[in-house]
VEXFILUM-795273 format. One line per 4 residues: number of its first residue (from 1); their letters; for each residue x, z, y of C-alpha. Coordinates in nm, 3 decimals, padded with zeros to 5 digits. Example, Ala and Ser with C-alpha at 12.3 -4.5 7.8 and 13.67 -1.06 7.14 Angstrom:
2
1 = as = 01.230/00.780/-00.450 | 01.367/00.714/-00.106
//
This chain:
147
1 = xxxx = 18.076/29.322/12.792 | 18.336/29.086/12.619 | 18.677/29.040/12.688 | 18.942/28.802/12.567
5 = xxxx = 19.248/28.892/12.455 | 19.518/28.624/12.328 | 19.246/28.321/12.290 | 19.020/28.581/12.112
9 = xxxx = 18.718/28.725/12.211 | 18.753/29.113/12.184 | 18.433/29.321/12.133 | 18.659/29.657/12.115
13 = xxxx = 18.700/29.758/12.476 | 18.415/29.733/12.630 | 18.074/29.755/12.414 | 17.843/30.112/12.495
17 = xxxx = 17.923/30.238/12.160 | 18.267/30.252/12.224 | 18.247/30.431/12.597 | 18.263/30.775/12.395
21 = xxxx = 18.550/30.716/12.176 | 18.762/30.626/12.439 | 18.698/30.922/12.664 | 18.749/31.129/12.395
25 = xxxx = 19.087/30.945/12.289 | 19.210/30.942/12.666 | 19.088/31.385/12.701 | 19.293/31.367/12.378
29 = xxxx = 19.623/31.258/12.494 | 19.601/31.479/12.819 | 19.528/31.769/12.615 | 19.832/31.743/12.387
33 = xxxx = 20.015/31.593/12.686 | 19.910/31.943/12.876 | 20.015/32.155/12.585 | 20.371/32.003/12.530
37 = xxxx = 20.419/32.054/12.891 | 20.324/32.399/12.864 | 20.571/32.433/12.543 | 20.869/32.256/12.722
41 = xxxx = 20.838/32.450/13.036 | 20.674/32.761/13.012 | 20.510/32.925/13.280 | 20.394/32.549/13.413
45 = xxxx = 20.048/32.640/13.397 | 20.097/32.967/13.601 | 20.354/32.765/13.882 | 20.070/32.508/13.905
49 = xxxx = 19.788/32.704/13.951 | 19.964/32.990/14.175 | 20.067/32.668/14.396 | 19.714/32.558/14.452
53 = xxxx = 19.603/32.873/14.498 | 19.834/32.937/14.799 | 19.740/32.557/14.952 | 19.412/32.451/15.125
57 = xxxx = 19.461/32.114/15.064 | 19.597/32.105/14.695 | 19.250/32.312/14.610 | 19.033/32.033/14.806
61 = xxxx = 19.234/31.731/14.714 | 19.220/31.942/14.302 | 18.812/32.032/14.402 | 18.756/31.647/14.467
65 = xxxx = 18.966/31.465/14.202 | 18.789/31.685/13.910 | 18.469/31.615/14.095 | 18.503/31.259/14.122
69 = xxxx = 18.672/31.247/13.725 | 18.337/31.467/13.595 | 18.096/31.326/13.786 | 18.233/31.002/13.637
73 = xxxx = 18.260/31.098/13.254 | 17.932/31.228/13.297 | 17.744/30.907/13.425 | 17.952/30.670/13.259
77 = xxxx = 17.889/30.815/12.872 | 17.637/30.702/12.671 | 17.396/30.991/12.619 | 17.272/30.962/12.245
81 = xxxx = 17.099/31.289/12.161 | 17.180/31.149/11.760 | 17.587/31.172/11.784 | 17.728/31.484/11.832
85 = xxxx = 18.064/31.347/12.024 | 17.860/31.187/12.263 | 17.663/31.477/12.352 | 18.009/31.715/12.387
89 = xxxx = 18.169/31.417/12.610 | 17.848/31.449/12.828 | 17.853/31.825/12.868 | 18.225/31.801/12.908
93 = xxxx = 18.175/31.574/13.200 | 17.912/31.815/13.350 | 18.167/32.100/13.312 | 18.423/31.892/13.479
97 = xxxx = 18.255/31.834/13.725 | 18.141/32.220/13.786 | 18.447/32.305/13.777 | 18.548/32.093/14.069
101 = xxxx = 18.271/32.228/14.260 | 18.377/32.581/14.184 | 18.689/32.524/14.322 | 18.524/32.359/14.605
105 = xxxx = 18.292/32.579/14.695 | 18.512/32.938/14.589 | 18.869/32.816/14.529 | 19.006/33.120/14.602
109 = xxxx = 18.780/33.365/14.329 | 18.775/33.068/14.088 | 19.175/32.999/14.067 | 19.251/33.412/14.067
113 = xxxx = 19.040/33.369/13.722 | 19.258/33.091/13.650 | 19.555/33.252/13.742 | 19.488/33.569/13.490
117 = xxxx = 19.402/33.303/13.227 | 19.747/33.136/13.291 | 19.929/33.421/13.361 | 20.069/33.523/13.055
121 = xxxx = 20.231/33.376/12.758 | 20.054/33.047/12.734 | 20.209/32.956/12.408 | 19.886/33.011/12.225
125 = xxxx = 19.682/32.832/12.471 | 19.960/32.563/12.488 | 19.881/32.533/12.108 | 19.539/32.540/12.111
129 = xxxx = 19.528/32.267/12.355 | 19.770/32.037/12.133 | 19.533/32.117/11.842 | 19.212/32.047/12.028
133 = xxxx = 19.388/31.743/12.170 | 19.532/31.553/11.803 | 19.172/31.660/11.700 | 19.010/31.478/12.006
137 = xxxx = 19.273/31.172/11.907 | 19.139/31.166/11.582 | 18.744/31.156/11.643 | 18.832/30.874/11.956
141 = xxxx = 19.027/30.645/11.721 | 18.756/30.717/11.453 | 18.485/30.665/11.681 | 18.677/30.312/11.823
145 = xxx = 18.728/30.193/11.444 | 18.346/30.216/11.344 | 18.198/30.108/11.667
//
């Protein structure tokens, strides 16, 4: 797939090989994203998850967005049993997507795991996530400069 972009043909957003780098770039800026909002506000995590918890609807409309977003990750990646980041995008889709289902299918013993995970000081976690996330920056824009 080619696209043009001022006069110029542009080989950069849409070839296979470059599929994975831009997942990983885009799970890169939520995940810092995520963490800063956790930093800025804290006790986010805990509101968010204690709201769904308590609504029907937020925990199918949550079940069927992450369903829909893994399912998605997971078919649209190119599986390439030779790169590493290809592989972890591909089981990361297929844990996305389990995790939607979980919800689905046993929102309420799923979240009250979430909700112990959340329901302390999320400060480290907050931190983690912004680490994991400049890390998942990094291998995306690496990935979309070599491809």
């Amino acid at each position: 797939m080619r696209f043009w972009h001022g006069g110029k043909r542009s080989q950069t957003l849409g070839n296979t090989g470059n599929i994975t780098g831009w997942i990983t770039l885009f799970i890169g800026l939520y995940a810092v994203a995520a963490g800063t909002g956790e930093f800025r506000r804290p006790g986010f995590w805990a509101k968010m998850v204690q709201e769904i918890r308590e609504s029907s609807a937020l925990q199918f409309l949550t079940a069927m967005v992450t369903l829909a977003l893994g399912a998605t990750i997971y078919l649209v990646n190119p599986w390439n049993p030779a790169d590493l980041l290809s592989i972890l995008i591909t089981v990361l889709g297929g844990w996305i997507f389990l995790e939607g289902a979980l919800i689905l299918a046993f929102g309420d013993w799923f979240l009250k795991f979430a909700s112990r995970l959340t329901g302390g000081s999320n400060r480290i976690l907050a931190g983690f996530s912004i680490v994991v996330g400049c890390g998942a920056i990094f291998a995306g824009l690496v990935r979309l400069q070599v491809s």
